[in-house]
N, C-alpha and C positions, 0 to 999 in steps of 0.2 A: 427580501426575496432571493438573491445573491446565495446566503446564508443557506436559507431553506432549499434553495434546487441542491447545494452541496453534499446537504444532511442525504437528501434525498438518495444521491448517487451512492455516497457510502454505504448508505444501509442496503443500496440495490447490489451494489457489490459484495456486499456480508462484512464489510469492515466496521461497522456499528449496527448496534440496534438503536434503530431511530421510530419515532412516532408521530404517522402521518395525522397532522390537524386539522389541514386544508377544508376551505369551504368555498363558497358559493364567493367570495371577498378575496380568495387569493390561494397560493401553497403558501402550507407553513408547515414544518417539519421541527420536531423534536429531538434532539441528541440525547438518548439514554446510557449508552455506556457502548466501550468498544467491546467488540468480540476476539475470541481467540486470535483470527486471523489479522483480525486489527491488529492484538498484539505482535504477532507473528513479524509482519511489518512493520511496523517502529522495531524492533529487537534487531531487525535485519538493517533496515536502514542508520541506524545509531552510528555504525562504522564508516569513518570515514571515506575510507578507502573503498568499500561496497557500493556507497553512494555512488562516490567520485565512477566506478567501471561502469556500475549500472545506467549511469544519464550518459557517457558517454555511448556505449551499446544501443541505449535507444533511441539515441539522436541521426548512431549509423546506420538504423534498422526503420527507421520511422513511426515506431511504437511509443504507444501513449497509454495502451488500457492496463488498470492497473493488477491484474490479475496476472499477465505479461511481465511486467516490471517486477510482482513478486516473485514470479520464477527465475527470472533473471538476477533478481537480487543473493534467490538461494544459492544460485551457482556458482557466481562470485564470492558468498559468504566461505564457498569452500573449500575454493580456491586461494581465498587469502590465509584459511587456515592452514590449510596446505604447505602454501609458501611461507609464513612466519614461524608457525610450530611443527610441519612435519606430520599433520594429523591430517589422514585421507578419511574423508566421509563419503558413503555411496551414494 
């Protein structure tokens, strides 16, 4: 059940296409495959350093939704590049 509310949010969120099963017995939810934006986030989160700014910002911010988190992630993503290589993105 755990599993299933998971899928569930994700797919609410657009980070997976998931497939609602549920019946009259329970939720049950299906993982088909991530979407763009899924990927989008893992690509963003992979870096260390992204991570490490972005949980600290929304610990100080008291933010938890994840759609928050991936903007926040962008903006640190370009700010690291920034500082490491010199490349400003807008």
């Amino acid at each position: 059940m755990d599993v299933s509310y998971h899928v569930m949010l994700l797919h609410e969120a657009g980070f997976i296409v998931g497939e609602d099963l549920s019946s009259d017995d329970g939720l049950e939810w299906l993982p088909k495959r991530l979407t763009y934006k899924g990927h989008e986030f893992l690509d963003t989160v992979r870096d260390g350093e992204v991570w490490r700014r972005t949980k600290a910002g929304a610990e100080k911010a008291g933010v938890a939704g994840l759609g928050i988190l991936l903007e926040q992630e962008k903006a640190y993503g370009k700010e690291v590049l920034k500082e490491k290589l010199g490349i400003e993105l807008p």
